[in-house]
C-alpha positions in Angstrom: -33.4 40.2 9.8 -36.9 39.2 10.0 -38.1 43.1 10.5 -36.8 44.4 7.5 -38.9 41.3 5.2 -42.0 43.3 5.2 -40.1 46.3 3.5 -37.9 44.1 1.3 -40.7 42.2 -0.1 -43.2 45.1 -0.8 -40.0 47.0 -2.9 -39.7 43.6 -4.5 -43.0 43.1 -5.5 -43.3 46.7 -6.7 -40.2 46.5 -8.8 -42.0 43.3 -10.8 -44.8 45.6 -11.7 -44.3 47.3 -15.1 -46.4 50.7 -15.3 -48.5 49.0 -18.4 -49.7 46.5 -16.3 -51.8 49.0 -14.4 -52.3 51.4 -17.2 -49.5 53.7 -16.4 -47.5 55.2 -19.1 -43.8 54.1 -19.3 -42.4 57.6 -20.4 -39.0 58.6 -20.6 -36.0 58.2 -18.0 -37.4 55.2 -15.7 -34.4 54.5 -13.9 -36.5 52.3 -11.5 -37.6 48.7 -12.7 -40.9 48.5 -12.2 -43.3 50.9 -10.8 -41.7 54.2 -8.8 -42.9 54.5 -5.4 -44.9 57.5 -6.5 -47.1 55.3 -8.7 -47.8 52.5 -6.5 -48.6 55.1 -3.3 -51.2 57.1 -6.0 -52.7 53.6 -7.0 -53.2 52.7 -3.5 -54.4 55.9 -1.8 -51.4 56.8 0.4 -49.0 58.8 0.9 -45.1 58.3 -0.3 -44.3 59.0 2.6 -45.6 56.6 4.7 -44.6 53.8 1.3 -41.0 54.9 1.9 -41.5 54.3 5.7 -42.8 50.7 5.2 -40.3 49.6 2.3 -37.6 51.1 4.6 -39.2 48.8 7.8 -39.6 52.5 9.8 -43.4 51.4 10.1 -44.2 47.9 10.6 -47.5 48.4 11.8 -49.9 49.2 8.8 -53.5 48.5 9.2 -55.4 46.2 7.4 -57.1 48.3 4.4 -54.0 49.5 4.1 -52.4 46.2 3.4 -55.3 45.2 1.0 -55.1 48.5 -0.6 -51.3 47.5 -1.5 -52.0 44.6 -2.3 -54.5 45.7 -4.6 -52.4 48.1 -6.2 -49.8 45.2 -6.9 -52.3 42.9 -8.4 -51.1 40.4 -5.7 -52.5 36.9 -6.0 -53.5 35.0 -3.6 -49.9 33.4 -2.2 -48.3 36.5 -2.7 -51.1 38.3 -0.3 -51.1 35.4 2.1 -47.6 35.6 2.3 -47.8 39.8 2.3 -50.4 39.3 5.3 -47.7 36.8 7.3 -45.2 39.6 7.1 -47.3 41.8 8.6 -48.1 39.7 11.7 -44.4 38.8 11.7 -43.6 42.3 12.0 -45.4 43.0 14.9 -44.6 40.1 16.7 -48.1 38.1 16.4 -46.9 35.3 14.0 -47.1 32.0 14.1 -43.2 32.0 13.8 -41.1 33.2 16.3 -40.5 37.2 15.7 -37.7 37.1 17.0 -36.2 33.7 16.4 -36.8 30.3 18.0 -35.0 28.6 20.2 -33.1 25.8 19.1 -33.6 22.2 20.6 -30.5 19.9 20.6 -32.0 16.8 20.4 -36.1 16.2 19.3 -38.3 16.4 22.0 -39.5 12.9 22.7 -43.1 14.0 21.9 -42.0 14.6 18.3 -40.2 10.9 18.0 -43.8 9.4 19.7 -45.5 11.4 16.5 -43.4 10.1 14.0 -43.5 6.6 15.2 -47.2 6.7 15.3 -47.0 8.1 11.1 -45.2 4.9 10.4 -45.6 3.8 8.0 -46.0 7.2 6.1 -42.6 9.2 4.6 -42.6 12.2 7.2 -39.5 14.2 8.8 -38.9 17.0 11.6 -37.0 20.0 9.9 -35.1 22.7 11.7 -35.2 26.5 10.5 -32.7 26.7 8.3 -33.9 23.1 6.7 -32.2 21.1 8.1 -33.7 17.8 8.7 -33.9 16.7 12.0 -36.0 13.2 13.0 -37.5 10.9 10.3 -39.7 8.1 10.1 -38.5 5.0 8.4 -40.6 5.7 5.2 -38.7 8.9 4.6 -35.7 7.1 4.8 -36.7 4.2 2.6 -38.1 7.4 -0.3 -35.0 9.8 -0.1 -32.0 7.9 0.7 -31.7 6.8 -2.7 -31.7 10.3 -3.8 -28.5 11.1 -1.7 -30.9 13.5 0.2 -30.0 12.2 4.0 -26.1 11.8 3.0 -24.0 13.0 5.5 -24.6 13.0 9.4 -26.8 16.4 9.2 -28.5 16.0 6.1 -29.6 20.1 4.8 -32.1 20.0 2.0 -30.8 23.6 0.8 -27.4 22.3 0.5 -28.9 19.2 -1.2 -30.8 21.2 -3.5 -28.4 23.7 -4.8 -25.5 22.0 -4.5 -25.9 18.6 -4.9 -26.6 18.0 -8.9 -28.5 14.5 -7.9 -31.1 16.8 -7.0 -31.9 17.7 -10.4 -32.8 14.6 -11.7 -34.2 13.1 -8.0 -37.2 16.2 -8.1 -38.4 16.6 -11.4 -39.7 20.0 -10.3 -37.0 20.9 -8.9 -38.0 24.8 -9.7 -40.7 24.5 -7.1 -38.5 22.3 -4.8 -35.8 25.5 -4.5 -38.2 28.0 -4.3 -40.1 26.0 -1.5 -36.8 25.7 0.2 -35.9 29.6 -0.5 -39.5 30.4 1.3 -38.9 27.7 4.0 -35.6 30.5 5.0 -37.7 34.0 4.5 -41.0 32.7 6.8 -38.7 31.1 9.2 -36.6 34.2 9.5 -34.7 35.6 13.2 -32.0 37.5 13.8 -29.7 34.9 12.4 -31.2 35.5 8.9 -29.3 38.3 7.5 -25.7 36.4 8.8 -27.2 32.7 7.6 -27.9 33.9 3.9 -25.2 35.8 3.4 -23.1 32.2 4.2 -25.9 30.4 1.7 -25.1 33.0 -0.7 -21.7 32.4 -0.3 -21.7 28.9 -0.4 -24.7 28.2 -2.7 -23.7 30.6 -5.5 -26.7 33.2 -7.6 -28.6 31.1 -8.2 -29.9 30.6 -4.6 -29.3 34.3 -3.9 -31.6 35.2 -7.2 -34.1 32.9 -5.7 -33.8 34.5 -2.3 -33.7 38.1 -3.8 -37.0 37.9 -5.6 -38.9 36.0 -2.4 -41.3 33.1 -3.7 -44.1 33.4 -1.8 -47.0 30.6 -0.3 -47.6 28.3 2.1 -44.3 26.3 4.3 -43.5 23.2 2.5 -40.4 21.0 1.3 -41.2 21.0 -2.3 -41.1 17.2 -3.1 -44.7 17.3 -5.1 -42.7 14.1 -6.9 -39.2 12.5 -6.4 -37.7 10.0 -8.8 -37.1 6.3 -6.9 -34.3 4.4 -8.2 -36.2 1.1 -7.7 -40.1 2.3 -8.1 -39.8 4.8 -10.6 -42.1 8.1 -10.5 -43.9 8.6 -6.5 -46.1 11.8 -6.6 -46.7 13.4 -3.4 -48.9 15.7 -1.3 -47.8 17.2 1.8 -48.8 18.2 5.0 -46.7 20.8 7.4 -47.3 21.1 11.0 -45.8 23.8 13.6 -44.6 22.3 15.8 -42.3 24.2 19.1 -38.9 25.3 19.5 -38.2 26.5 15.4 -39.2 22.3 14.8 -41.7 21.6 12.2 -43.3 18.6 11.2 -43.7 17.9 7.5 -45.6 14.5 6.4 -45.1 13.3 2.6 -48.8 12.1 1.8 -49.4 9.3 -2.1 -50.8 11.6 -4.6 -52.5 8.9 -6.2 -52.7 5.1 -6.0 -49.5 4.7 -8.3 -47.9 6.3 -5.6 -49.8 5.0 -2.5 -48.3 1.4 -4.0 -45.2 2.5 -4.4 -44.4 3.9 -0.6 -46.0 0.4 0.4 -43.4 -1.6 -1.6 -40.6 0.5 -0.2 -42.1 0.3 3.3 -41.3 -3.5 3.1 -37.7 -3.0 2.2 -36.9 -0.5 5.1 -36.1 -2.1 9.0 -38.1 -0.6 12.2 -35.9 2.6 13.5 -36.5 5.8 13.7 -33.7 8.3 12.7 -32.7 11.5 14.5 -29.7 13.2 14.9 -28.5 16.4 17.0 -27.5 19.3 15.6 
């Protein structure tokens, strides 16, 4: 659950910290990987006491110099503190993500299909929380079909990812694509978390739950910086996420370069006028 993600990634981060890197002495009989709660509260200024409290989500309310004093003592950089800093507001219920979950629309708001018709013709999609992918434009369609990416009639880019070994060769960083995917699931977190990873886990095997367990951190995205095309080769890619309402977000696939930009414009003439949606 999304109150506990505060706690579970500040032990996480801790734990990745080994006592040389901040000029601790290892010493003998360190059960704990990492740094011992001890060390990190002495390198920030506080108390265990109030460490234990946030790392066991009893205090989700820690003020700002406290946060940067953590932060400091983790050697955070800068996703790691931006993430650390969306926690925070997530904790108490000021995020831009719904605290304590968003509602679910059944079908895309007709204001979201006008957007997307209006991109054309630009690869962009509406995703749901749990990634699953919503409303697209045709562009998208003509860029990831290939790649088996919108098989099936609700296509689930975690499912795609982890499961699917197309995916491999169709993102050739397909590190960054599952960690972006694993990110996508912890800052789009609601009650429904805890019960929707542990069927991911179940499903998706260790290697998602390894992902999951050591919380890539940085700004919402999909992960496609590139995506091999069966008929134009190499297509590097920017991106652009928007919040949208209702746990929808809007996520627009931008040319990287002109190799690119050609390449979306010869698939854009090979792709009829519809847009795509489905319900979930």
């Amino acid at each position: 659950m999304i109150e506990g993600e505060l706690g579970s990634f500040l032990r996480a981060r801790r734990e990745a910290v080994q006592p040389e890197e901040v000029g601790l002495p290892r010493g003998e009989r360190r059960r704990t990987p990492g740094l011992r709660r001890a060390e990190l509260a002495t390198l920030a200024g506080i108390s265990v006491e109030y460490l234990t409290r946030l790392e066991q989500g009893r205090d989700r309310r820690p003020s700002t110099q406290v946060v940067a004093a953590v932060a400091d003592a983790l050697r955070l950089d800068a996703d790691d503190r931006l993430h650390l800093h969306h926690l925070v507001a997530l904790s108490q219920g000021t995020g831009l993500v719904c605290a304590r979950g968003c509602p679910e629309q059944e079908e895309v708001p007709a204001g979201l299909l006008a957007l997307l018709d209006r991109l054309e013709p630009t690869p962009a999609v509406v995703v749901r929380r749990h990634a699953e992918l919503a409303a697209w434009t045709d562009a998208f369609d003509g860029l990831v079909r290939p790649l088996g990416m919108l098989d099936g009639e609700a296509p689930q880019l975690l499912h795609y990812a982890f499961a699917d070994p197309r995916s491999r060769t169709a993102v050739p960083d397909w590190a960054a694509f599952a960690d972006a995917l694993v990110r996508w699931v912890h800052l789009q977190g609601g009650p429904d978390t805890a019960q929707l990873v542990g069927a991911l886990a179940a499903s998706l095997g260790p290697e998602f739950s390894t992902r999951y367990d050591a919380r890539p951190t940085g700004e919402p995205d999909l992960g496609l910086g590139a995506v091999l095309h069966p008929e134009v080769g190499l297509v590097r890619l920017t991106s652009e996420v928007l919040l949208a309402r209702d746990g929808l977000t809007v996520a627009v696939l931008l040319p990287a370069d002109g190799a690119a930009q050609a390449a979306l414009d010869r698939l854009a003439g090979w792709v009829p006028g519809a847009l795509r949606r489905i319900s979930s």
